[in-house]
N, C-alpha and C positions, 0 to 999 in steps of 0.2 A: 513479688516473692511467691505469690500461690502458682502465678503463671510460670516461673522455673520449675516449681515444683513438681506442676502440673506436667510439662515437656521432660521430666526423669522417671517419670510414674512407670512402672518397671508392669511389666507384665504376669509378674508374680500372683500379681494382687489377684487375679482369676482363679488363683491356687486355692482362694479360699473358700471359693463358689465353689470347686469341683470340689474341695476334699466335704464340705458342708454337705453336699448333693451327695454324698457316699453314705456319710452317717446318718441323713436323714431316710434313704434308701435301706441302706441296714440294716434301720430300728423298725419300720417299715414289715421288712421280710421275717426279721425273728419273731416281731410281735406278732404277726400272723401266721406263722408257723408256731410257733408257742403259748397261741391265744391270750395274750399278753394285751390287753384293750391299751393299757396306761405308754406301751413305747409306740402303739398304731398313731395315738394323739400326741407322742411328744414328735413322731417324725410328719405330720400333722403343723405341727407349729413350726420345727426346726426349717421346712420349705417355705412357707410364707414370708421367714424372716429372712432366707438366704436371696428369694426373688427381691426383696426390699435391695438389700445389700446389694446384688447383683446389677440392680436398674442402677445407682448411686454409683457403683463403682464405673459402667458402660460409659454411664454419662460423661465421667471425665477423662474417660479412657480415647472416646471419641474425639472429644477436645485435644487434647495430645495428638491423634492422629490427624486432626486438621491441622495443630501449631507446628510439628513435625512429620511432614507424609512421605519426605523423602527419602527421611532416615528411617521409617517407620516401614516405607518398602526394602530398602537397603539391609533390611535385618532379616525380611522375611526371606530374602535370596541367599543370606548368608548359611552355608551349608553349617558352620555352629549356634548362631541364633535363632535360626527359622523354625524349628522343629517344636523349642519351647514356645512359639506365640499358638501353635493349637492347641496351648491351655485355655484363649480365648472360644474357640467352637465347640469345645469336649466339654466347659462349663457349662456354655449355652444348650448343648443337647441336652446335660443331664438335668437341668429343668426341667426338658418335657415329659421324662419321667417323673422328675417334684409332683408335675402338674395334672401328669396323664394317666399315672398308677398310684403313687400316695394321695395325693389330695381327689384325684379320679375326675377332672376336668380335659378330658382328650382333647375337645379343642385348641386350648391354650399350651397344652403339650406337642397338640401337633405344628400349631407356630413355632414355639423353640424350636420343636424338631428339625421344621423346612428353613431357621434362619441358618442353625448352627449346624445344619449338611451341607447348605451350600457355600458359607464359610468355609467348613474344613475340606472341602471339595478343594476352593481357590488355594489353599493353603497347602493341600497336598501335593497337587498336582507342580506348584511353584516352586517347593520344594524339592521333590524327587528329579525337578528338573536341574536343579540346582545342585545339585548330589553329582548328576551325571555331567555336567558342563564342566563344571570347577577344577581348576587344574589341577587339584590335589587336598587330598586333606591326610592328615597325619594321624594314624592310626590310633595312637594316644592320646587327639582329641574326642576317641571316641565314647560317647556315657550312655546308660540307657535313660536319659531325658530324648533320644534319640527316636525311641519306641512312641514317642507321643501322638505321632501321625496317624501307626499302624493302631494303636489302642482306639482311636477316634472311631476310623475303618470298621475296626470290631463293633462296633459301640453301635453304629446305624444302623444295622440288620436287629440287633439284640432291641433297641428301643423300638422302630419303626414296627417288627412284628409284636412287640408290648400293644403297642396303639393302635393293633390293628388293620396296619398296611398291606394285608396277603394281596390284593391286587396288583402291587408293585416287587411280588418276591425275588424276580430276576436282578429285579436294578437293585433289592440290598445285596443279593447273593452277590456281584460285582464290589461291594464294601467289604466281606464277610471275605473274600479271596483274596482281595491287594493286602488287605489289613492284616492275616494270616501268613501268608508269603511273605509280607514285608516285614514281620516281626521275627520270623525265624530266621532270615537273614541276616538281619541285623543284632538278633541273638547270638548267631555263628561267628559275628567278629567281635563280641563282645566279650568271650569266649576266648577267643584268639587273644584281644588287647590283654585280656586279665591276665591270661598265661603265661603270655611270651615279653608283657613289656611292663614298665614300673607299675605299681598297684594307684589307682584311683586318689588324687587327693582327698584330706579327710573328709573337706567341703561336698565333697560328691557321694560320699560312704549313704547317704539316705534314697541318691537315685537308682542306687543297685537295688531300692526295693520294688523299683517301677517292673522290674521283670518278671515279677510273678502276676501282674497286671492283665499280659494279655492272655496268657492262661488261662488264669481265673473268669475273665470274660468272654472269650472264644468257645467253651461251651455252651454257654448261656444261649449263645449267638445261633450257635447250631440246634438247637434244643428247640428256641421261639420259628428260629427260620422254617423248620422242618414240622411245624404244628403240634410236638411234641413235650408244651408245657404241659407241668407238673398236672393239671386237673385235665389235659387235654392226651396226656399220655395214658393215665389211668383207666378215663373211658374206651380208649382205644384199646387197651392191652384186656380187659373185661370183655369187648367186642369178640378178640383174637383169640381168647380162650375159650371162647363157645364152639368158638367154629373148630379152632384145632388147636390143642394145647404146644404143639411143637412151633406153631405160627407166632405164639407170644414170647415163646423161646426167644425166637430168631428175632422177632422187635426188643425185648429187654436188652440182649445177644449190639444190636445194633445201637442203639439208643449207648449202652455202657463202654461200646468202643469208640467211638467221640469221644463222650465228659470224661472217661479214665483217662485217656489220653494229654490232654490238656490240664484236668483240674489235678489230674496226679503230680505233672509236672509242677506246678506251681506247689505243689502238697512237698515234693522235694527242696525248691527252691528256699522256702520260707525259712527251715532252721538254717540255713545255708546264708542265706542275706540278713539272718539274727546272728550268727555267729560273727561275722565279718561285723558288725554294727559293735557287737560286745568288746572285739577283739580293739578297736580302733577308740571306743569308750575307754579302754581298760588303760590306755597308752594317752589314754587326757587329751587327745586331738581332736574329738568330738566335739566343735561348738554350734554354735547356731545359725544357720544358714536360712534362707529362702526355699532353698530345698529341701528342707524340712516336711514340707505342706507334702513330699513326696512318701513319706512315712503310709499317711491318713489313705489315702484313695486305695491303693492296692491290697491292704488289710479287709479293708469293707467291701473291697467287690469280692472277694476269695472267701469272705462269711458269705455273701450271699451266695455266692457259686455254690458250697455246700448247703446251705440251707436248698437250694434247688436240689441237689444232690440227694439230698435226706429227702427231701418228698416225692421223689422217686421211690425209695429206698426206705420208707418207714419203720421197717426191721429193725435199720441198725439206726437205734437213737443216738448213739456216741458222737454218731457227727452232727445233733443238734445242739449237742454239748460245746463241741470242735465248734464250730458256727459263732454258739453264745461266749467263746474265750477271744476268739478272732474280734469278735464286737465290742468287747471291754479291750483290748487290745488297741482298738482303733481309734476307741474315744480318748482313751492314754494318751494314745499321740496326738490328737485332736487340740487336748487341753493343756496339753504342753507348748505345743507349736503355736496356738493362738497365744497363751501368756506371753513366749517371747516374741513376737510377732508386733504384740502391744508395746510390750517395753520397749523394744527399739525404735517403731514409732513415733513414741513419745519423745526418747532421747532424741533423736533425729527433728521432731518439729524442732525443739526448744535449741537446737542449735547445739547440743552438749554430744560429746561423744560417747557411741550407743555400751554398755557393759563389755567385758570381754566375753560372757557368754553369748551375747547377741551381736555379732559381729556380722553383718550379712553379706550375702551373694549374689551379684549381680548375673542371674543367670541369663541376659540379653549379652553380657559378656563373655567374654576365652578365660576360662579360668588357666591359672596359674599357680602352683605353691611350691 
């Protein structure tokens, strides 16, 4: 019985390493932007209990892929299931953040790092290949769980210069361009699918919030890549204003056409993927899916995004405000998504069938409704 169970173990389950790895990063950045000691040490705890989790869930995630390798490749080719298993490398990266900025252990950050780059390396590359081989895919199977490749992409420039890696900045800059390019693309027919062809089942109404995802992290990316963190920008722009006050112009001038650009758009998106969420709530089709977990992550990288944002920009406090609503936001969905998460679980070991609110997604699947 555990060994069936073990061979259906959905790939979800990573959902909850990443979205865990958002909120403890979150609490992380607000606390420390709003000198807040008590959320530095609860995102402090919340990493040590996500790597617990984490190694537990690996372990049998592994096991699955020995009892099943075939089928386990067979999904990653699949141009609709393959995209979702780099929830497996984007969980692993954002450990070495857990490990290499909150908890401030770089070594063990920069392991995650080099397991889950080269992971979502295999995984991209197999993909995209797979994208282009495939005889066809039907426009209307398209969802932004799509974006999952390109978010990763984002993800390695943004951590790798977290931990310190300037030696290596060409080879993130190569993460920081596929990840960018390939998100916008894949934006443009998402774009397309919403406009021109039936609306999204309801099942999928929470992956429309993965779009504001890479937004929200594509400045980041550009900001670490470009040695222009928050304490690394400030000293520089102090430098530039000795020399020539028109010099620091043109670095704010620079620095703000980037993050505008990206973290605006997401700054768009947000009431835009809240409205659609309200709208499909309002009509009682909203139940509980797997991709739910897709609520938590995007929320918490787009608080931090502004929280970066504001520390640039200390002037305007509103967006530490904006920052701290995004973070109560995130844990909303956090503690939602983990309660039904449980329940169903639970209904599922015992054999009993799961509530109608918890009815889930198999997101290794083609959805249908």
């Amino acid at each position: 019985m555990l060994i069936e169970r073990i061979k259906k173990m959905s790939v979800a389950w990573f959902s909850f390493n990443l979205a865990t790895s958002a909120i403890a990063l979150s609490s992380f950045a607000l606390g420390k932007a709003s000198h807040l000691g008590t959320l530095v040490d609860l995102s402090h705890a919340i990493a040590y209990l996500n790597t617990i989790i984490y190694l537990i869930i690996s372990f049998f995630f592994i096991i699955k892929v020995a009892l099943v390798r075939r089928e386990f490749l067979e999904a990653l080719k699949d141009p609709i299931k393959g995209p979702f298993i780099t929830t497996i490398s984007i969980a692993t990266m954002l450990l070495a953040l857990d490990w290499g900025v909150v908890i401030g252990d770089k070594a063990i950050g920069l392991a995650f790092l080099t397991l889950g780059a080269v992971l979502h390396t295999l995984f991209f590359i197999v993909i995209i290949y797979s994208f282009i081989v495939h005889e066809g895919i039907e426009v209307h199977l398209m969802n932004p769980g799509w974006y999952m490749p390109a978010v990763g992409n984002v993800l390695v420039p943004y951590i790798g210069s977290s931990l310190g890696l300037s030696g290596i900045k060409s080879l993130l800059g190569i993460y920081l361009g596929t990840g960018v390019i390939m998100w916008l693309a894949l934006f443009t027919i998402w774009l397309y699918r919403s406009i021109f062809h039936n609306p999204p089942p309801s099942r999928l109404v929470p992956a429309t919030w993965i779009n504001f995802a890479p937004p929200a992290i594509a400045p980041m990316a550009y900001e670490m890549l470009l040695g222009l963190g928050p304490h690394e920008y400030h000293t520089v722009l102090k430098k530039a204003a000795l020399e020539a006050a028109t010099l620091s112009k043109y670095l704010t001038s620079f620095f703000d056409m980037f993050y505008y650009t990206f973290w605006g758009l997401a700054g768009l998106l947000f009431p835009v993927v809240l409205l659609v969420t309200i709208h499909y709530l309002k009509k009682k089709e909203l139940r509980f899916a797997e991709s739910w977990w897709a609520f938590v992550f995007p929320v918490a990288a787009y608080s931090i995004s502004t929280i970066h944002l504001y520390l640039h920009h200390l002037n305007e406090v509103w967006l530490l405000y904006y920052a701290s609503l995004l973070y109560v936001i995130a844990w909303f969905f956090y503690v939602i998504t983990t309660a039904f998460s449980v329940i169903y679980g639970i209904e599922e070991w015992f054999g009993r069938s799961p509530p109608e609110l918890a009815r889930p997604l198999n997101v290794e699947g083609r959805v249908n409704e």
